[in-house]
C-alpha positions as CSV (number, residue, x, y, z in Angstrom):
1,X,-182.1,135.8,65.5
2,X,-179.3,134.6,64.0
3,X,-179.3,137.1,60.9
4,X,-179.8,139.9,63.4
5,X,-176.3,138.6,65.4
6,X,-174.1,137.5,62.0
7,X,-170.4,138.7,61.9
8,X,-170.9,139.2,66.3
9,X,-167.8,137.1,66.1
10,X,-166.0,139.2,64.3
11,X,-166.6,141.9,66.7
12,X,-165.9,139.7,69.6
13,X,-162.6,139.0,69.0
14,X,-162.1,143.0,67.9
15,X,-163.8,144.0,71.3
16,X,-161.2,140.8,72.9
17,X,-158.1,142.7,71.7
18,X,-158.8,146.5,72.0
19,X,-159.7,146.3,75.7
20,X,-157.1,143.2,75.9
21,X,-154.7,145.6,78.0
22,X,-157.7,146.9,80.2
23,X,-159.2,143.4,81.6
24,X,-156.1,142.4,82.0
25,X,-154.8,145.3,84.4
26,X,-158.5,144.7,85.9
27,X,-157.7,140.6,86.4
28,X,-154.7,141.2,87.7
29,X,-155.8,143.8,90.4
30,X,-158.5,141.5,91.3
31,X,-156.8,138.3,91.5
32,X,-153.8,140.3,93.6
33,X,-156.9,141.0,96.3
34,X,-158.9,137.3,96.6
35,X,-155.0,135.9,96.6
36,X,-153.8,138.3,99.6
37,X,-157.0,138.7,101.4
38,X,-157.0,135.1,101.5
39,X,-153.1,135.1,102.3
40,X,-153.5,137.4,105.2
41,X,-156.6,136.1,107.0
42,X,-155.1,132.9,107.2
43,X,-152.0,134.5,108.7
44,X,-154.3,136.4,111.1
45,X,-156.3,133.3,112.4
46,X,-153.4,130.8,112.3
47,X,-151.9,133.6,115.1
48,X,-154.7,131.7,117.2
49,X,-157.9,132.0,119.2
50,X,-157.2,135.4,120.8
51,X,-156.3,136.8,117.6
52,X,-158.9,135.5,115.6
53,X,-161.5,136.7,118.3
54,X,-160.0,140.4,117.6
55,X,-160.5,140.4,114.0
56,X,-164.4,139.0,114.8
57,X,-165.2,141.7,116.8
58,X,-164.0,144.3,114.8
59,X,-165.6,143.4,111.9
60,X,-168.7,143.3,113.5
61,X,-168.9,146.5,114.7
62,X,-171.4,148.7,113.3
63,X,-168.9,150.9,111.4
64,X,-167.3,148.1,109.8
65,X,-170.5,146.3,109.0
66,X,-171.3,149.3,106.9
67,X,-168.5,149.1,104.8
68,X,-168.2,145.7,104.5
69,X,-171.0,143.8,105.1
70,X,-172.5,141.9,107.8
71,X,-171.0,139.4,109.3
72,X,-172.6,135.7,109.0
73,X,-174.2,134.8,112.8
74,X,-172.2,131.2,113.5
75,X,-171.1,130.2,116.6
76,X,-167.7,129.2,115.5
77,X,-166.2,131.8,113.0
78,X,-162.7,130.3,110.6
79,X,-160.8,131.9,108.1
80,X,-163.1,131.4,105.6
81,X,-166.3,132.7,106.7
82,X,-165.1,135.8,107.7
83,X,-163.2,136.0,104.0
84,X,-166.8,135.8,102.6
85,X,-168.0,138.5,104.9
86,X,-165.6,140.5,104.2
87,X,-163.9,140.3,101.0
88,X,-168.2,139.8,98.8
89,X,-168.9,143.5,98.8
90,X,-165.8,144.6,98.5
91,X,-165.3,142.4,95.2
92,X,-168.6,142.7,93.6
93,X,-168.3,146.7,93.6
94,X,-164.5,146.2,91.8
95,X,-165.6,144.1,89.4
96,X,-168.6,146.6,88.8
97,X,-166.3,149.0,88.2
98,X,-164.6,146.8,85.3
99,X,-167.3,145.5,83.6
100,X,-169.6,148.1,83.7
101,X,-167.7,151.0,81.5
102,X,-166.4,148.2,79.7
103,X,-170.0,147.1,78.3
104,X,-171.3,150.4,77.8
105,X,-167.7,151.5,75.5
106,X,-168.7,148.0,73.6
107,X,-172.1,149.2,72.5
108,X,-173.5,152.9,72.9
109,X,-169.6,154.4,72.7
110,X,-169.3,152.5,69.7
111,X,-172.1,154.3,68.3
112,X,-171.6,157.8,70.0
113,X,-168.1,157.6,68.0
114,X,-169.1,156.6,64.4
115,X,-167.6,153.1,64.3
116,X,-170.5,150.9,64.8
117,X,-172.4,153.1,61.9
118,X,-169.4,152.3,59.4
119,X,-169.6,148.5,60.4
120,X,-172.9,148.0,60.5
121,X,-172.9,149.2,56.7
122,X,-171.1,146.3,56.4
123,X,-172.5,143.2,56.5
124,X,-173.2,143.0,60.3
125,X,-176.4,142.0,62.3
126,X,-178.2,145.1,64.4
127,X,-177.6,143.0,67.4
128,X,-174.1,141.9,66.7
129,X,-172.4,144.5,69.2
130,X,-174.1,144.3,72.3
131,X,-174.1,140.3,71.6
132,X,-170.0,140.6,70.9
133,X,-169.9,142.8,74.1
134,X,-172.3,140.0,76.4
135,X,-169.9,137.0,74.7
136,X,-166.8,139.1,76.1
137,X,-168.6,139.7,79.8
138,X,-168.9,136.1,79.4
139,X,-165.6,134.9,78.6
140,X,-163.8,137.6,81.3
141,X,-165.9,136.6,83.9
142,X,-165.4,132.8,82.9
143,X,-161.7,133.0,83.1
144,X,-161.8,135.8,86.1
145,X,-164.1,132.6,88.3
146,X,-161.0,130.4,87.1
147,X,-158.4,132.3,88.6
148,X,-160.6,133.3,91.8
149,X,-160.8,129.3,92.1
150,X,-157.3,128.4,91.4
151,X,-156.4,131.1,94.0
152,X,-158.2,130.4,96.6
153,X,-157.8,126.6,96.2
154,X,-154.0,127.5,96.2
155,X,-154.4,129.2,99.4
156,X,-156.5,126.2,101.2
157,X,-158.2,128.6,103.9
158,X,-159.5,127.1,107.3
159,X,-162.9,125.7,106.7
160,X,-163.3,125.7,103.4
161,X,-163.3,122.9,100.4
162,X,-163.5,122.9,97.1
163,X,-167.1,123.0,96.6
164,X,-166.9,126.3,98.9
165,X,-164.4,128.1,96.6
166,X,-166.5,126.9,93.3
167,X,-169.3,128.4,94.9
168,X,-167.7,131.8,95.6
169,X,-165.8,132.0,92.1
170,X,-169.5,131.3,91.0
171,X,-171.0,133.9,92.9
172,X,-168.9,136.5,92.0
173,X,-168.9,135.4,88.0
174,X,-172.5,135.7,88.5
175,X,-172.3,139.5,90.1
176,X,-169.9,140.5,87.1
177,X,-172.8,139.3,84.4
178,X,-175.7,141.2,86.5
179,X,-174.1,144.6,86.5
180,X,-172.7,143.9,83.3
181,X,-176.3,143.4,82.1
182,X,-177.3,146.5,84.0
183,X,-174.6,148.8,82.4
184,X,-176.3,147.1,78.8
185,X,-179.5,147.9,79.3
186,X,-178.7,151.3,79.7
187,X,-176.8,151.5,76.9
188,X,-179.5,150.8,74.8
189,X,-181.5,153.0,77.0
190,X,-180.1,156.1,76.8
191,X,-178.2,157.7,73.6
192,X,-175.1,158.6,74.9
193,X,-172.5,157.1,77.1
194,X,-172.4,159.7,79.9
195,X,-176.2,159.4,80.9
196,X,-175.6,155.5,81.0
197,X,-172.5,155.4,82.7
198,X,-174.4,157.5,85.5
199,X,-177.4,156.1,85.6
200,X,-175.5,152.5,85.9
201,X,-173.2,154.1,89.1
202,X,-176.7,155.3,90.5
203,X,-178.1,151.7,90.2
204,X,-174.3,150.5,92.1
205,X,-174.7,153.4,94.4
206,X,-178.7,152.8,95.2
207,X,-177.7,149.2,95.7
208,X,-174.7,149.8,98.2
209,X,-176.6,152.3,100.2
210,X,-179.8,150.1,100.5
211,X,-177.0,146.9,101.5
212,X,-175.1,149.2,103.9
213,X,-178.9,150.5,105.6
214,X,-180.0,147.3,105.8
215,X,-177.3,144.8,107.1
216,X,-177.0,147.2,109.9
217,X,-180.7,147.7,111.4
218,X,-182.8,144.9,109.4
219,X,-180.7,142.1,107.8
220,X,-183.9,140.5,106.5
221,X,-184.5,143.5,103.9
222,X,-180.9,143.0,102.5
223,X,-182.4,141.0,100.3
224,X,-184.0,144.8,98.7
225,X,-180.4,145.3,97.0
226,X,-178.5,143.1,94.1
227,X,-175.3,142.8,96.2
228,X,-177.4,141.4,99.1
229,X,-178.4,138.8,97.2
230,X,-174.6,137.4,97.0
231,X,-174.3,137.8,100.6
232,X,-177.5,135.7,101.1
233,X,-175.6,132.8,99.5
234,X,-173.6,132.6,102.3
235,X,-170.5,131.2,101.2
236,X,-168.6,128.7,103.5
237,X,-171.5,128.6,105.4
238,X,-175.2,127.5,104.2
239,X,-173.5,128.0,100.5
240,X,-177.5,129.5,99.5
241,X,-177.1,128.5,95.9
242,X,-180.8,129.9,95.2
243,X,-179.7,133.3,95.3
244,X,-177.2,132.6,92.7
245,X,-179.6,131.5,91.2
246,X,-182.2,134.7,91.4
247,X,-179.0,136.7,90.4
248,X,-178.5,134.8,87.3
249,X,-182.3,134.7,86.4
250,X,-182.3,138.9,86.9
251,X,-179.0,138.8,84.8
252,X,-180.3,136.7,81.8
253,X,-183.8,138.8,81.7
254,X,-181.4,142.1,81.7
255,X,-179.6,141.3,78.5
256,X,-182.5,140.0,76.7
257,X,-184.0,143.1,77.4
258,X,-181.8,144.7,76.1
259,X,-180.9,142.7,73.0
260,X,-184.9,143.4,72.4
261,X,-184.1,146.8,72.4
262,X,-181.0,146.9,70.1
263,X,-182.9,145.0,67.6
264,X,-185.9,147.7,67.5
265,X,-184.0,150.5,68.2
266,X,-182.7,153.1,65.4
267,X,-179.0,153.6,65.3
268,X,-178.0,156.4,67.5
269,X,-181.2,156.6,69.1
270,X,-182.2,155.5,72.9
271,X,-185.5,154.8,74.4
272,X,-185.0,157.6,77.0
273,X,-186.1,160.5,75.2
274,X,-183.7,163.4,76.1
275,X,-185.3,167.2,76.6
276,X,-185.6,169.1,73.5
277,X,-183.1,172.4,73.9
278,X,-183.8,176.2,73.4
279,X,-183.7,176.9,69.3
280,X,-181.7,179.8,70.0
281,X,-178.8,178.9,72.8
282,X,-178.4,182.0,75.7
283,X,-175.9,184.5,75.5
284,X,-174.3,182.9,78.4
285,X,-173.1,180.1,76.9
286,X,-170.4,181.7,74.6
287,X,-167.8,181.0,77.4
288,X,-166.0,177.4,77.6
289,X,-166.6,177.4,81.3
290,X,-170.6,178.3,80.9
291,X,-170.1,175.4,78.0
292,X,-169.0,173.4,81.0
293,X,-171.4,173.9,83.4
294,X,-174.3,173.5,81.1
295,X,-173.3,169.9,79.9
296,X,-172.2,168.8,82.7
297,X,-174.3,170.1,85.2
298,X,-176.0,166.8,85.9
299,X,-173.4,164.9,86.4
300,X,-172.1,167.3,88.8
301,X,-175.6,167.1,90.9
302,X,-175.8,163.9,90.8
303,X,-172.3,163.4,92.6
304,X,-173.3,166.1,95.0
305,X,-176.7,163.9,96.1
306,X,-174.7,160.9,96.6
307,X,-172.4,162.4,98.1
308,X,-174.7,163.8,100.8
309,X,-176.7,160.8,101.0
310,X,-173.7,158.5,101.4
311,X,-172.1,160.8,103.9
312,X,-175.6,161.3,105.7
313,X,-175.9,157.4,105.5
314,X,-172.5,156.3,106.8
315,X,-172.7,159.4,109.5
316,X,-175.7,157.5,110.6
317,X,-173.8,154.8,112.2
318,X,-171.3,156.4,114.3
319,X,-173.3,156.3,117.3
320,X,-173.2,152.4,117.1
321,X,-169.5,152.6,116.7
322,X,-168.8,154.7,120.2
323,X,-171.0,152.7,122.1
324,X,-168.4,149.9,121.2
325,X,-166.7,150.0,124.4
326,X,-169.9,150.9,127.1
327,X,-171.9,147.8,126.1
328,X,-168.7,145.2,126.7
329,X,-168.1,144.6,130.7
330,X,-164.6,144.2,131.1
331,X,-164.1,148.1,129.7
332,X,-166.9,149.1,132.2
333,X,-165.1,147.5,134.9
334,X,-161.4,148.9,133.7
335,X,-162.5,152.4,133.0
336,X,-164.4,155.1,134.7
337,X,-166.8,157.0,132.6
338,X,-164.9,159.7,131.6
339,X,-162.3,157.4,130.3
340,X,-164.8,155.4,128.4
341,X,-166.4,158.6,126.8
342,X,-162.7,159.4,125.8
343,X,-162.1,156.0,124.3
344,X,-165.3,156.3,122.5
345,X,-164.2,159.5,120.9
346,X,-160.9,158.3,119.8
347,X,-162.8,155.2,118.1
348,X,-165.2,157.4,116.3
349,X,-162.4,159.5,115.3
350,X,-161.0,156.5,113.9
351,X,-163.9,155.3,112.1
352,X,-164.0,158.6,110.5
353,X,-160.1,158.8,109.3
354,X,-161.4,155.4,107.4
355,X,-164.2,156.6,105.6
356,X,-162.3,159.9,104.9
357,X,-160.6,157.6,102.2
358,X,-163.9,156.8,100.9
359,X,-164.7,160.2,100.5
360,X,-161.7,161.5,98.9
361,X,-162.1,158.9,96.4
362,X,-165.4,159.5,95.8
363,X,-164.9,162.9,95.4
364,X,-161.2,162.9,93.3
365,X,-163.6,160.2,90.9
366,X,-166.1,163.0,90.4
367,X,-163.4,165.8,89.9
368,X,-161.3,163.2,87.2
369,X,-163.9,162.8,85.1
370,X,-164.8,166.2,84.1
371,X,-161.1,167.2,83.7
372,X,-160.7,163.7,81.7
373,X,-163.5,164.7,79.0
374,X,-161.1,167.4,78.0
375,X,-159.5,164.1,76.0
376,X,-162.7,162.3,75.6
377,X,-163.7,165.4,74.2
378,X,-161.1,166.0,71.6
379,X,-160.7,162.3,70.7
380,X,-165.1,162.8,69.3
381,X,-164.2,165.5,67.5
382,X,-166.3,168.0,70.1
383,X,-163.8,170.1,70.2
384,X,-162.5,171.0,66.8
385,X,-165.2,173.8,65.9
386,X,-164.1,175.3,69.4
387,X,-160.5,175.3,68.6
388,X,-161.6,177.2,65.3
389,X,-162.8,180.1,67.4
390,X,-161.5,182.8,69.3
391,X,-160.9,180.6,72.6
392,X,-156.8,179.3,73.1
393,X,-155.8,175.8,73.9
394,X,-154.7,177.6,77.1
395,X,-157.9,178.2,78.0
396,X,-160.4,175.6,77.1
397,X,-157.7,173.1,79.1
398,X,-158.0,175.4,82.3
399,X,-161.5,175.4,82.1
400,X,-161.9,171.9,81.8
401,X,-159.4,171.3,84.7
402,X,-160.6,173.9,86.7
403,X,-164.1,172.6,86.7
404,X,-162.2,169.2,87.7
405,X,-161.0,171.0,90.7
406,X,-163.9,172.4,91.6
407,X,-166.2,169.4,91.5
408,X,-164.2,167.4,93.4
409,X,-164.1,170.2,96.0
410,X,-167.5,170.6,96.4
411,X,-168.4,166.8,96.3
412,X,-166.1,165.8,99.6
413,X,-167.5,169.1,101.0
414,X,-171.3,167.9,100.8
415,X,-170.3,164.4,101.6
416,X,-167.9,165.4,104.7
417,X,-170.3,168.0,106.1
418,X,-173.3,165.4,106.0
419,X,-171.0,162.6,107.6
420,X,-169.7,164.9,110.5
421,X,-172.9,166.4,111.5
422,X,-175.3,163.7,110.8
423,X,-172.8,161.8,113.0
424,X,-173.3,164.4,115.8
425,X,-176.9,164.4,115.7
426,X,-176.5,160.1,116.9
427,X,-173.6,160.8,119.2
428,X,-174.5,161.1,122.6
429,X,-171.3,163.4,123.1
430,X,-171.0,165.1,119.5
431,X,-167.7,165.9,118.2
432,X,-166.3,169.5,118.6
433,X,-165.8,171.4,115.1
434,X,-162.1,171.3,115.3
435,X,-162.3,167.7,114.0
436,X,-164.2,168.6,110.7
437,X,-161.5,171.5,110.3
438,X,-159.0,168.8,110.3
439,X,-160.8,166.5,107.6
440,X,-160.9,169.4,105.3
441,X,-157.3,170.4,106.1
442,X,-156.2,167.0,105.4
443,X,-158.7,165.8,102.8
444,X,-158.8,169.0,100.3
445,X,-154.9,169.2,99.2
446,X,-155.2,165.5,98.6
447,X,-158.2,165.6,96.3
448,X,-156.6,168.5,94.8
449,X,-153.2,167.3,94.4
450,X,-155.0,164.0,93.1
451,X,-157.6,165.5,90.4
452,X,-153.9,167.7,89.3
453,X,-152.1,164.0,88.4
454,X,-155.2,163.5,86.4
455,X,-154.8,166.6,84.9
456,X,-151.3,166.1,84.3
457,X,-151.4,162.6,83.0
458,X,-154.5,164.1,80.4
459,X,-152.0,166.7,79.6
460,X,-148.5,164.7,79.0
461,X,-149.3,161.4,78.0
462,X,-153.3,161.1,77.4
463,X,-153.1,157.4,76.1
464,X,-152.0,156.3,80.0
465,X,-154.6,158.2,81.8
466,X,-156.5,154.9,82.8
467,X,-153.5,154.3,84.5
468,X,-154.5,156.9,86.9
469,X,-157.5,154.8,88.2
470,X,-154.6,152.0,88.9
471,X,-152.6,154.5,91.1
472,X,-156.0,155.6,93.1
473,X,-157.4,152.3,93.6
474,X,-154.0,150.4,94.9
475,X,-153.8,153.5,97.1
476,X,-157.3,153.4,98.7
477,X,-156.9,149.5,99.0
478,X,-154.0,149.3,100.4
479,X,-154.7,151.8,103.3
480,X,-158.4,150.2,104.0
481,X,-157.0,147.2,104.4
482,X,-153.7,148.1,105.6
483,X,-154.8,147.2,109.4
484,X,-156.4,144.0,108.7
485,X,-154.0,142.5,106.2
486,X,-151.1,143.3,109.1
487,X,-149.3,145.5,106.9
488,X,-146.4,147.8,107.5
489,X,-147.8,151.0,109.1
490,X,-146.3,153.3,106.1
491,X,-147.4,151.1,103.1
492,X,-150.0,153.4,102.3
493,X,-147.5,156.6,101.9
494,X,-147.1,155.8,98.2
495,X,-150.4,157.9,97.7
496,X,-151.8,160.6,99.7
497,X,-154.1,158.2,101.0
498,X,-151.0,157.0,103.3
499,X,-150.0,160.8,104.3
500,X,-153.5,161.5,105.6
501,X,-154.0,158.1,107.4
502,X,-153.8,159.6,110.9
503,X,-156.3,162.3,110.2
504,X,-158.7,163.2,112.2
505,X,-157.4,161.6,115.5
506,X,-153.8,163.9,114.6
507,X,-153.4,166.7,112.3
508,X,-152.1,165.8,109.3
509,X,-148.1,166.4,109.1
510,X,-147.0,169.8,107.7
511,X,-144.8,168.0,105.3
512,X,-147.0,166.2,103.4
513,X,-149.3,169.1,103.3
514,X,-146.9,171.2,101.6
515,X,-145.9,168.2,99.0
516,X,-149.2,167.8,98.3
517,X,-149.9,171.7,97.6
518,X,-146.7,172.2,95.7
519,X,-146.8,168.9,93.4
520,X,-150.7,169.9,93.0
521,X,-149.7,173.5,91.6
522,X,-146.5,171.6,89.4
523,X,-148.7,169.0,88.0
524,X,-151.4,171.4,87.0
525,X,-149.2,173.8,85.5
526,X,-147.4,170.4,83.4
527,X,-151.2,169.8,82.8
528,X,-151.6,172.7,81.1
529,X,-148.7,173.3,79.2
530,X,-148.7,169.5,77.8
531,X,-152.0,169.9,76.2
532,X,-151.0,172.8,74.4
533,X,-148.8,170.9,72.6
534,X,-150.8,168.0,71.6
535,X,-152.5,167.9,68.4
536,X,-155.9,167.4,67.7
537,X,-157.7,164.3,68.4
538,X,-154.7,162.2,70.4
């Protein structure tokens, strides 16, 4: 074992300082959400009882339950409790989202790019790099559960204690090692870093959907998806540390499973067996664009079936969320019927100009990372023999962003047109189609005008293109949690997340639909013209 691993450290503290600048931009967005979550629900409840009862019953609504998580059934609810119900979910899927690219780049990029073959000619172990990369998910997490403690200890929420906030910062160091393990495993499973990035979002997707499904009709299957088992534990509450523990026991078999691979493995090789291609490749594929489709036609799919089952899912419970205001008394004695089947409407509307976010990222994510491979591309060396051929600079960049555009088209297509009618098929008064015109009025220039800033970043200055992912996120957070967290009803407008916040109760404003198709056009056309003056392999 230990000649297998010798020289791990030396990669450690490689793998420490090339992704130094990315775990920290990934700490600091992290800590910046326990810290004001924390901050502003202890604003909210100190408002007092009548405040407090507000935030309660919105967050139990079925809508909100979906998104969030369910909340805990107490009969007195503080600060606290309702941070763990709804701030778990919400963190374990953001640190998913930094740890699990992160392990995969550590071990089967390594390999995909050449490096790990020139080191491991060296005098390095064949389970050195996916033991450097589970030392480094160890030591981020460990200093992530630090902070997470420190901040919410700092914060001193109603009803909580220090054991509570050890046990959170626990629970969610634990989260970060299971899909940490997850996104290893499949690096060693597949042989290339695009099947096991999507097969690890599948596995995050798959476990979200089963969560959300679950914590709405039959809380007692939650325990049928990996982030269920964190909300198990109950923080603040029973503070269930056995399903920690059945976390960390599933997190611990992961890795060693795939350590056991690494060591048996060949270089370069995955235990996934990919299909042998045609000898001779079709005539078809002479074009960069038929290039395009070919290799990432899977990818593509698989956004599309998410997106439908996601949209088809979350549609699912809209007929929970209008019979909000029919099941409580007071509104039945206020309002007449019509008025209550007008107030219902409005709240669904609202439900859906939430999740319209959701879908826009979903679908700008999908649409990004075909127009980023264009540099991914490059930097592997794919496209030198391309560039030798008959096809410009001009056009293999338009092709890749192109595609970009039209993925992320299609994908909030599927996924809106399965939330809307899906929603009308549980709506006891379905909405009329002038609602869906107005999420695709709203919701395509800002995918577009999104996916182009991705484009133009890839374009001008390819090295801060991760900062992209910065820009999106703070965007979608801030307008999901712009209502809850009390803040200022424009903080939003620094994305187009902010300009389409109103949609679909309001159409969304004629001038931020013309900045976001004019800066979409200038950003693709900067997009464009940067790349043709980069050189090869930036």
């Amino acid at each position: 074992m230990r000649h297998s691993n010798r020289n791990a450290g030396y990669l450690l503290r490689a793998n420490l300082k090339q992704n130094l600048k990315f775990s920290l931009i990934w700490l600091v967005i992290l800590i910046m959400m326990i810290a004001s979550g924390a901050g502003k629900l202890e604003a909210a409840f100190a408002g007092g009882a009548s405040s407090s009862k507000e935030i309660v019953k919105m967050l139990r609504a079925p809508g909100m339950a979906a998104m969030f998580g369910a909340m805990p059934k107490v009969d007195t609810y503080n600060t606290a409790i309702v941070f763990a119900g709804v701030m778990v979910v919400f963190m374990i899927i953001l640190q998913a989202l930094w740890v699990m690219p992160l392990m995969i780049r550590n071990t089967r990029g390594q390999e995909e790019s050449g490096l790990l073959e020139m080191v491991r000619a060296r005098n390095v172990g064949r389970t050195a790099a996916i033991t450097a990369a589970s030392l480094e998910l160890l030591i981020d997490s460990a200093i992530m559960g630090i902070l997470y403690f420190v901040s919410l200890a700092a914060v001193n929420m109603g009803g909580t204690d220090l054991y509570g906030d050890f046990l959170f910062s626990l629970g969610m160091v634990i989260a970060n090692l299971l899909f940490g393990a997850i996104a290893l495993l499949f690096a060693q499973l597949t042989n290339n870093t695009r099947t096991a990035n999507m097969l690890s979002y599948m596995v995050l997707t798959a476990a979200y959907l089963v969560r959300l499904v679950t914590d709405i009709q039959h809380q007692n299957l939650t325990w049928l998806s990996p982030i269920g088992w964190f909300e198990k534990a109950n923080f603040y509450t029973d503070n269930n540390v056995w399903a920690l523990g059945l976390a960390l026991l599933v997190s611990i078999l992961l890795a060693a499973s795939a350590t056991m691979i690494a060591r048996n493995r060949d270089l370069g090789a995955g235990i996934i067996a990919e299909r042998t291609g045609r000898a001779k490749a079709a005539g078809w594929l002479r074009s960069i664009p038929a290039l395009l489709w070919r290799t990432e036609r899977g990818l593509f799919a698989g956004w599309l079936i998410g997106a439908v089952v996601f949209g088809g899912v979350m549609g699912s419970v809209l007929g929970g969320v209008g019979d909000i205001l029919k099941t409580n008394p007071l509104y039945r004695k206020i309002l007449d019927v019509g008025q209550i089947n007008a107030a219902n409407q409005t709240m669904v509307l609202s439900f859906l100009g939430m999740y319209l976010g959701i879908f826009v990222a979903l679908a700008v994510t999908a649409g990004v990372q075909v127009a980023f491979r264009l540099k991914r591309d490059d930097n592997l060396g794919y496209l030198s023999v391309i560039h030798a051929e008959k096809p410009t600079r001009t056009t293999i960049s338009v092709s890749y962003y192109c595609f970009g555009l039209l993925a992320g088209v299609f994908v909030l297509s599927a996924g809106l047109l399965a939330l809307f009618f899906t929603g009308n098929t549980v709506l006891s008064h379905p909405l009329p189609l002038k609602y869906l015109g107005r999420l695709f009025a709203a919701s395509v220039p800002a995918v577009i005008s999104f996916i182009a800033l991705g484009i133009a970043l890839v374009g001008l200055w390819p090295r801060l293109s991760s900062l992209f992912w910065l820009y999106m996120g703070a965007g979608l957070i801030v307008q999901i949690f712009r209502g809850l967290f009390d803040l200022p009803k424009h903080a939003g407008n620094f994305t187009p997340f902010g300009w389409i916040a109103n949609v679909p109760v309001e159409n969304v404003d004629q001038t931020w639909l013309i900045v976001m198709v004019v800066s979409a056009i200038v950003l693709f056309v900067l997009g464009i013209a940067g790349y043709r003056r980069q050189d090869l392999s930036l």
